[in-house]
N, C-alpha and C positions, 0 to 999 in steps of 0.2 A: 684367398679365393677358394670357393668351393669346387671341389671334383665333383660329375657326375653327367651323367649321360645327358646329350645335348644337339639338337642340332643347330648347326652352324654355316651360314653362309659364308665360303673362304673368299676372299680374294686375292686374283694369282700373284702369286710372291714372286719378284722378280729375286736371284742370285749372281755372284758374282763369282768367277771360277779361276781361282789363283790355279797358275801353274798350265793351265788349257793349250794348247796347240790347237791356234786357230786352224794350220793350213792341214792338219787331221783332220778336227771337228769345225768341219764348215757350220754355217746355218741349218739349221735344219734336220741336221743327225745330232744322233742320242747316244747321251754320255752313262755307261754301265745298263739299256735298255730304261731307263727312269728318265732322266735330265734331257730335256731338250735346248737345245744352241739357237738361242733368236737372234744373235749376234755379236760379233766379238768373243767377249767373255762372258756375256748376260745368258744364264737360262734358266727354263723355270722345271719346278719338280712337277710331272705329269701325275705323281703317285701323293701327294699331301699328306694322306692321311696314316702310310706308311712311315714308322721311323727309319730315319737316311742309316745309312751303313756308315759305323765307326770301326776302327782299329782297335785293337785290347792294350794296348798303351799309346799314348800322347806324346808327339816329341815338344821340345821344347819352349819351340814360337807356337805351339798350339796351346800350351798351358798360357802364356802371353798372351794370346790373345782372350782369352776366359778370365783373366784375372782382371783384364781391360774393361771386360762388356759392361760394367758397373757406368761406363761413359757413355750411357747408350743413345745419349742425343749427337754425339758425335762420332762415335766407333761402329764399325761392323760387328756382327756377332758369329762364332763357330755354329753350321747348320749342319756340314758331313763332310767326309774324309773318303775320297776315292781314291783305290789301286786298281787302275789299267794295265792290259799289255802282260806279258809271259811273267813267269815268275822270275827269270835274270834278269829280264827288263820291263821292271814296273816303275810307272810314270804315277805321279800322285798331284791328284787335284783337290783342291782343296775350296770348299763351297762355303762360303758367307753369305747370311740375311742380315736383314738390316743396311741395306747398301744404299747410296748415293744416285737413285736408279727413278726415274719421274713416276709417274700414272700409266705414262705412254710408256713403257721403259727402254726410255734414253738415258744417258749417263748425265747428270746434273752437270753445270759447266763450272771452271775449273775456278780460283780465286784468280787468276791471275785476269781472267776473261770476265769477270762479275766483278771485282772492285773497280774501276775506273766508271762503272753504269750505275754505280751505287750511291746513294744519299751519305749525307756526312756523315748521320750518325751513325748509318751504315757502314760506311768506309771504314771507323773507330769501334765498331762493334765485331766484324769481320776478324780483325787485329789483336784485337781482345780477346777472344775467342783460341783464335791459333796461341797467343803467347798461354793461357789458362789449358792447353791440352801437353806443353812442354816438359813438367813435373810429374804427371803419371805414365808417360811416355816415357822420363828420365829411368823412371824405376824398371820398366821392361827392356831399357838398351832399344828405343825404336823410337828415338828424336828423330831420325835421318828423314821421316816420314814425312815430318813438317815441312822439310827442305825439297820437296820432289813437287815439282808442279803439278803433275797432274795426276799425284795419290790426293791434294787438299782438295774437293770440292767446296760448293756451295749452292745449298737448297734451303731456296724463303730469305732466313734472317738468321740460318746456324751457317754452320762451317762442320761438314763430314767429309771423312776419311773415307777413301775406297778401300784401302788395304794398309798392312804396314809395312815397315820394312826396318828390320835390323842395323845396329848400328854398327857398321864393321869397320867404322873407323874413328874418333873420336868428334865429338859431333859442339859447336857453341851455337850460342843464341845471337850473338854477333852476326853468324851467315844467313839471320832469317833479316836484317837489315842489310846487309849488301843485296838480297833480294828486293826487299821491297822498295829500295833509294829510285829503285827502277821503273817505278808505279808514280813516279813524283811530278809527274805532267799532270795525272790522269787525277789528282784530290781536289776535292772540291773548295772553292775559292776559299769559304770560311773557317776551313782547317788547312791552307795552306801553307801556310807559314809555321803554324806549330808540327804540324805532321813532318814535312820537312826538318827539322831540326831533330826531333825522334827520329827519325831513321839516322840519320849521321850519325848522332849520338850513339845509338844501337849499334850501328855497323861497329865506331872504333871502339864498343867494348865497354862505355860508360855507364850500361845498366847491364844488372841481374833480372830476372823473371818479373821479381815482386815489385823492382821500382817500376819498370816497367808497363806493367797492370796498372799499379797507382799511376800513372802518368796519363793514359787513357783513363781511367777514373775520371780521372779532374778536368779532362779535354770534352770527352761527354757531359760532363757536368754542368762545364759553361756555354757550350752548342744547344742543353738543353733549356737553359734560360732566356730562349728565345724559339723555344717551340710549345706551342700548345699541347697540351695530352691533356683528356678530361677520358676519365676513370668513369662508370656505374657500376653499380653488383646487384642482384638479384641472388636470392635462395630459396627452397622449395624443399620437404622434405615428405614421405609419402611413409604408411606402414607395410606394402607389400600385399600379395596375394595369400602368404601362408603363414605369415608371424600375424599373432593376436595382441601385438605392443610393437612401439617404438623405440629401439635404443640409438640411434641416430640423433645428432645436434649438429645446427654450424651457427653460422654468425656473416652477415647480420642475423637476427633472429626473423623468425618467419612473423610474427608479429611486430617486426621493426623494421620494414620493409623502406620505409619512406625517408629520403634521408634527412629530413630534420627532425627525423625520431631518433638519430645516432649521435654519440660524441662527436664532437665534431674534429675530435684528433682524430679518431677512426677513420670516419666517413671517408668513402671513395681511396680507402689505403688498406683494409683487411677483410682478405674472407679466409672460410673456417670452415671446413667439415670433419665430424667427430662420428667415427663409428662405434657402440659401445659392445662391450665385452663382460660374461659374466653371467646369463640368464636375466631372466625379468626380473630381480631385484636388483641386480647390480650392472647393466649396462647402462641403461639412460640415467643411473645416479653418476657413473665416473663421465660419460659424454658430456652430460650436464653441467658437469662440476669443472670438467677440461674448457670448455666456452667459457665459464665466468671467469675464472681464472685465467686464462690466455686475453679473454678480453681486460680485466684488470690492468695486467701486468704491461700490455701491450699501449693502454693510454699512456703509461708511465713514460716505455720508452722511446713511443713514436715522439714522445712532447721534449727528451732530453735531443734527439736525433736531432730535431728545428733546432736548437740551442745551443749544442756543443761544437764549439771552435777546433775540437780535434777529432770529431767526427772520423772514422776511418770503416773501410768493408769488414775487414778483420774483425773489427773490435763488436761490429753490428752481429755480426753471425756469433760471435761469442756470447753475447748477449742474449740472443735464442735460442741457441745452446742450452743455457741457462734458466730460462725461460720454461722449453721445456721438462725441463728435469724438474722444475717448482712446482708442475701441475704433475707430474711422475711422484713425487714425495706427499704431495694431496691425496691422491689417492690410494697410493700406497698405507698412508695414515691408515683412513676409514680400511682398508684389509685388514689391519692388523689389529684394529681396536674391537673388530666384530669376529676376528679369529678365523680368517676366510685361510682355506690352503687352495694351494694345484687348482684344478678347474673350477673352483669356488671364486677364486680372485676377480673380483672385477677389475677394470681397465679401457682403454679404447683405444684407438686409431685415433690418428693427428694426420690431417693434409693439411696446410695454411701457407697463404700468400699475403704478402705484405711488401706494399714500397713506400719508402719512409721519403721524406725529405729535407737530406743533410742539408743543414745550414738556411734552413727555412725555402730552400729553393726546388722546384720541380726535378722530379727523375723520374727517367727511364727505366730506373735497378728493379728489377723482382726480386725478391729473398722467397725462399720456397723452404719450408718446415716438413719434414716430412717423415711419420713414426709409423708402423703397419703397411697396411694394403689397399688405405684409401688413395686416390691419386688424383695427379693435377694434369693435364694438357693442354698445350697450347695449338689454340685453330687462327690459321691464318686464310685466306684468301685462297694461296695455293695448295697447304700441306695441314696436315694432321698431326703432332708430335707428341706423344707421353713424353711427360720430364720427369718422372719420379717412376721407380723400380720399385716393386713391393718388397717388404721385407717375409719371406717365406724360403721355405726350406729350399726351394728351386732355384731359387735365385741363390742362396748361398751357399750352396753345390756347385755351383756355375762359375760365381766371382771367386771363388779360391780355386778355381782351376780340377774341380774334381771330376767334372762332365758337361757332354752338352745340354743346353738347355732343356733342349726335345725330349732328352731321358729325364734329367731328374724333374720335367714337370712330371711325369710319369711317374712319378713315387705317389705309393697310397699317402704320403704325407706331406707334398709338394705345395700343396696349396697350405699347409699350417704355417700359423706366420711363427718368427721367431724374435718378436720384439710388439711391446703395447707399451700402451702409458699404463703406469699403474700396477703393474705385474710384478716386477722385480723393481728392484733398488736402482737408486740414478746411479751407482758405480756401473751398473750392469746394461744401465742406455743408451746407445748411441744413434742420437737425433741427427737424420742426416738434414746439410743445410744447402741448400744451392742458388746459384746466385748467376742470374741473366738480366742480360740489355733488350729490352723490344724495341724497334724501330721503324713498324709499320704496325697498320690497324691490326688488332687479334684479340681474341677471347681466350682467357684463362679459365677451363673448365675443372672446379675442383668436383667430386662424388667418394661417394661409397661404395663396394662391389656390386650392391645392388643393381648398378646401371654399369659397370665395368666388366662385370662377366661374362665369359665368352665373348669377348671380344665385339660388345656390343656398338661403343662410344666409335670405333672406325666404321661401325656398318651404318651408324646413324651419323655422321659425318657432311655428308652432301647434302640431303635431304632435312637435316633439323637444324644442326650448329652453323655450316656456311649462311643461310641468309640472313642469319645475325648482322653480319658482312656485307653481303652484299644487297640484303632486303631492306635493312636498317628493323627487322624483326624484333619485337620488345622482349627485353628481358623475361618479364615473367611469366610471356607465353610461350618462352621456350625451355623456358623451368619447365613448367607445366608441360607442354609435348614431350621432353626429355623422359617426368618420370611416366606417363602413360605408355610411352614406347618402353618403357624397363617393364614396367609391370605386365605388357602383353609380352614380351620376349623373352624374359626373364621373370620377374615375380614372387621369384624363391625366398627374398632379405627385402631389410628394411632398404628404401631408396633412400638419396640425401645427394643433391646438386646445389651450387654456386657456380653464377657465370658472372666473371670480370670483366667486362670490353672496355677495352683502352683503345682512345679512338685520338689521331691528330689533328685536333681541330676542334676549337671553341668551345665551349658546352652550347650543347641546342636548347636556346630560351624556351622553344614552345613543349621542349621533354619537361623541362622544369614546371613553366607553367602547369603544365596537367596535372603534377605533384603536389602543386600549391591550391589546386582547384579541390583535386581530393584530401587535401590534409583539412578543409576548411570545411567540405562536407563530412570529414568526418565527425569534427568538433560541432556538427548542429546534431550531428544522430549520438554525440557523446553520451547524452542522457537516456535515451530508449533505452541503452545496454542494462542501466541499472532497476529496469521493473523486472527483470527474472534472472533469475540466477546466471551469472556466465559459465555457459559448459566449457570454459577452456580454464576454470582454475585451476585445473589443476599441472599443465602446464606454466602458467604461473608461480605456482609455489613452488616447482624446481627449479625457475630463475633465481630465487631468493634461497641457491645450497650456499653461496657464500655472501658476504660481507660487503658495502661497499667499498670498504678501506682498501690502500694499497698490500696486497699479500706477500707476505712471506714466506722463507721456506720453513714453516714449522709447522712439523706433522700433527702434535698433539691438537694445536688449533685448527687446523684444517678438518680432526676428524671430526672435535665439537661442535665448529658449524657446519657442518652436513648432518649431523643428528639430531641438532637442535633445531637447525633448519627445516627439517623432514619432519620433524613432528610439531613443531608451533605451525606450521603449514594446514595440518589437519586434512591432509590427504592419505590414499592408500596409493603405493606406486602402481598397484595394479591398475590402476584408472589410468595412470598415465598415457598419453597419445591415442587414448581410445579413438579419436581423431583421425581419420587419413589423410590427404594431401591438404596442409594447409599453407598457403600462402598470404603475402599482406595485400589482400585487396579490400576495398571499403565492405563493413557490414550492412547487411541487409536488414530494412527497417524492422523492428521488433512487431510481432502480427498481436501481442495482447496493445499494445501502442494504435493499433490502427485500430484494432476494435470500438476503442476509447474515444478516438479522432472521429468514428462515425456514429457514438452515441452524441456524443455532443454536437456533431453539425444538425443531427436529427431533432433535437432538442431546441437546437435556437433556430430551426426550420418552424418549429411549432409556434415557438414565442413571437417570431416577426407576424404567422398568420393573424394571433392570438389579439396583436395592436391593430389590427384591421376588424373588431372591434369597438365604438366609442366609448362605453363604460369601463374598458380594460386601459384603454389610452389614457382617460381624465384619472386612473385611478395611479397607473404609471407616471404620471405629469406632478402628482402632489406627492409621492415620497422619492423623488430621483433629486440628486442634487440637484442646484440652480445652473452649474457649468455643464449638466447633460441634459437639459430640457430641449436644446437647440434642436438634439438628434430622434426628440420626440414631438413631433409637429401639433397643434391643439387641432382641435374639432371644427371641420367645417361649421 
């Protein structure tokens, strides 16, 4: 993300004030002249754009908690460290963002108060959720936190944490099923009987973490086989107000818009957005090259996912893992065969979503790919959520516990990322993979900074992404709004959006029909394209950097076709995306084509005159065949 002077619409951040003495700080009174008390523990910072006051060492649940924030769809984040009161007796408060806290800011209601109101998949999502925050809580000593009713919130379709709490006395995953046995009126008819038996189970101590997980795995899995989800994607990619090229890519491709222009293993299961790195010769060659390739590799495995009888989460995220690192060794290739060092190196950014379907059967699962500072979130109805944390200096200041966030975004070097495809070796990669249950309508919005910075995508939130939701708004007029709002607000970088809406409920025939209306006008205008040159080949001929064949991880090949590719192409990259915003809407008739359509209407305007005539007629009548004399009437 780029640093740099900016202005910024804030919106008020609500906080959460561990340690507060309500019957001190009523409502209303201010905590250290800054922090105002709208209730309880909630307040908000009257001063923003001041950094909070820290301490000059951290005690120990405060490194815990920093080391934690890496969980940021479920955990609170360290904001500031307050000492009140005389120096013998100072009281310490302790302030978190990122809370559990609505629009209004009320306290989101508890799980204990939201599971029994909840959808089945819900109720199994919910549970899933709390058992998957058990392990990284293990390594901080702060499982006890799971176990306190009312630290577990719930807002939308996550499960957040108000706060933590240390485990000061030895803590099992057994106590989180004596808890929930007591939820066992409230589950919904068609997981009753299995959800039941999971908790007993749990309670006497029959599962670990991980069978656990796997057990709701497979309880969602089969609730899912009788729920409708129908998936669309749109993508849109724009070149910005002050770049003279594109290194941005995602997928589908902006010219594959329709979906019976896609594999149909793909279709309606992957988007992709690739930021490139490198300058004008080497960002949209590794973006470019990361789409083909992730699109390759990913026919391969979505097709083995429908087919494998041992299908498992684990083994799927290893797999992309994997994945990753294929299109990390590609590129890497092409550096080294052209002798790139340091800032020379090309490379990109990876955000990508993918839900596969084990066992041939529909799911709920997102897999979420995620290398750099492009990002994915998730819009639902009621909440906005980033699910991916960028990889830069700030954040990994943060997650090892070296400071708060607030400071080291404030490093001249905060925004440098510290991870791309391409740059270093796959020993040197680590692709983070995450993996969520949706269970109500929402859009997965993946981009590039170009529309992420400053904090754009939550101010454009109500106003552009919600009526997806709630307006049934089409996809690619909100591509299209998306990058116009980046470009007037931002402008600085190339833009690059995908929107996923998973919706429960049927696919809408008459979406479809309109797809099939225009794939069918397209195929009548197929031919206009070819009387003048198409100004987009040269987008084109970077589709063609790799091979169709299935790839593998070998560098030498990878760097040969990207070379050989680039040059039987017979492009300069400099031309590349000379283009702005292209999206896949039908082309517009060719104007040398209509020229042509009105010489000749003119012409055979002349000729019918011409038979109104009788020496032109009788002359017409003796050399026309005899099967077209009918349409030549004789001579009064």
């Amino acid at each position: 993300m780029e640093n740099q002077e900016q202005t910024t619409a804030v919106e008020q951040q609500y906080l959460w004030a561990v340690g507060l003495d309500t019957e001190a700080f009523p409502p209303a009174s201010l905590l250290g002249d800054r922090y105002r008390v709208l209730s309880s523990q909630i307040v908000v910072d009257t001063d923003a754009f001041t950094l909070p006051e820290l301490p000059l060492e951290f005690q120990t649940y405060v490194v815990s908690y920093l080391k934690l924030s890496r969980l940021s769809l479920h955990l609170p984040r360290p904001y500031g460290l307050l000492l009140l009161g005389e120096e013998l007796n100072l009281s310490e408060i302790f302030l978190l963002e990122n809370v559990p806290i609505d629009r209004q800011g009320n306290l989101c209601p508890t799980l204990a108060e939201s599971w029994g109101k909840a959808s089945a998949l819900r109720q199994i999502n919910l549970l899933w959720q709390v058992l998957n925050l058990w392990e990284p809580l293990a390594e901080q000593n702060m499982t006890r936190t799971l176990i306190e009713p009312k630290l577990v919130r719930v807002d939308g379709m996550w499960v957040r944490l108000l706060e933590l709490q240390a485990d000061v006395s030895a803590v099992h995953i057994s106590q989180l099923g004596d808890i929930w046995v007591q939820w066992l009126d409230l589950a919904k008819p068609e997981i009753a009987e299995p959800i039941a038996e999971f908790f007993y189970s749990l309670g006497r101590g029959e599962y670990d973490v991980n069978t656990a997980i796997a057990y709701l795995d497979q309880l969602s899995l089969k609730i899912m086989q009788e729920q409708p989800l129908t998936v669309r994607i749109a993508s849109a990619t724009d070149v910005g107000q002050q770049r003279d090229h594109n290194e941005d890519a995602c997928y589908p491709d902006i010219k594959r818009q329709k979906r019976t222009e896609q594999a149909e293993s793909l279709r309606d299961r992957l988007a992709i957005v690739c930021d490139g790195l490198g300058g004008h010769d080497g960002g949209e060659v590794a973006s470019s090259l990361a789409i083909k390739t992730l699109e390759q590799q990913l026919k391969t495995l979505l097709h083995q996912a429908e087919n494998d009888p041992d299908f498992s989460a684990q083994g799927f995220i290893a797999q992309l893992e994997m994945v990753a690192r294929v299109v990390n060794n590609q590129i890497v290739a092409i550096n080294d065969q052209q002798q790139r060092h340091a800032q020379q190196r090309m490379g990109t950014t990876l955000v990508m979503a993918v839900i596969p379907h084990p066992h041939g059967h529909p799911s709920n699962e997102v897999y979420v790919v995620h290398v750099g500072d492009s990002r994915l979130y998730c819009v639902s109805k009621n909440n906005l959520r980033q699910v991916t944390l960028d990889d830069d200096v700030a954040t990994r200041e943060t997650t090892l516990g070296y400071n708060f966030y607030a400071y080291s975004s404030q490093r001249i070097d905060g925004g440098a990322l510290i991870q791309a495809l391409g740059t270093r070796g796959s020993d040197m990669l680590v692709p983070r993979v995450q993996r969520f249950f949706i269970d109500e309508d929402c859009v997965l919005l993946l981009c590039s900074d170009g529309l992420s910075d400053f904090d754009r995508v939550e101010q454009l939130y109500e106003r552009y992404l919600l009526p997806i939701l709630t307006e049934d708004k089409s996809l690619d007029r909100s591509c299209q709004d998306l990058i116009d709002q980046a470009n007037e607000l931002n402008g600085h970088d190339n833009i690059t959006v995908a929107l996923m809406r998973c919706r429960f409920a049927p696919p809408d025939p008459n979406e479809d029909m309109v797809e099939q209306i225009t794939a069918s006008d397209d195929e009548d205008d197929a031919d206009t394209e070819d009387i003048l040159p198409n100004p987009d080949h040269a987008v084109d001929a970077a589709g063609a950097l790799v091979t169709t064949e299935p790839i593998t991880d070998n560098s030498e090949t990878a760097a040969d076709v990207a070379e050989s590719s680039t040059d039987a192409a017979g492009f300069d990259m400099d031309d590349m995306d000379s283009a702005k915003t292209e999206l896949g809407l039908p082309r517009q008739t060719n104007k040398a084509f209509m020229i042509i359509l009105i010489l000749v209407a003119l012409l055979l305007g002349s000729g019918f005159a011409a038979l109104q005539f009788p020496q032109v007629k009788d002359w017409v009548r003796q050399h026309v065949p005899t099967s077209l004399k009918k349409f030549v009437p004789p001579n009064p």
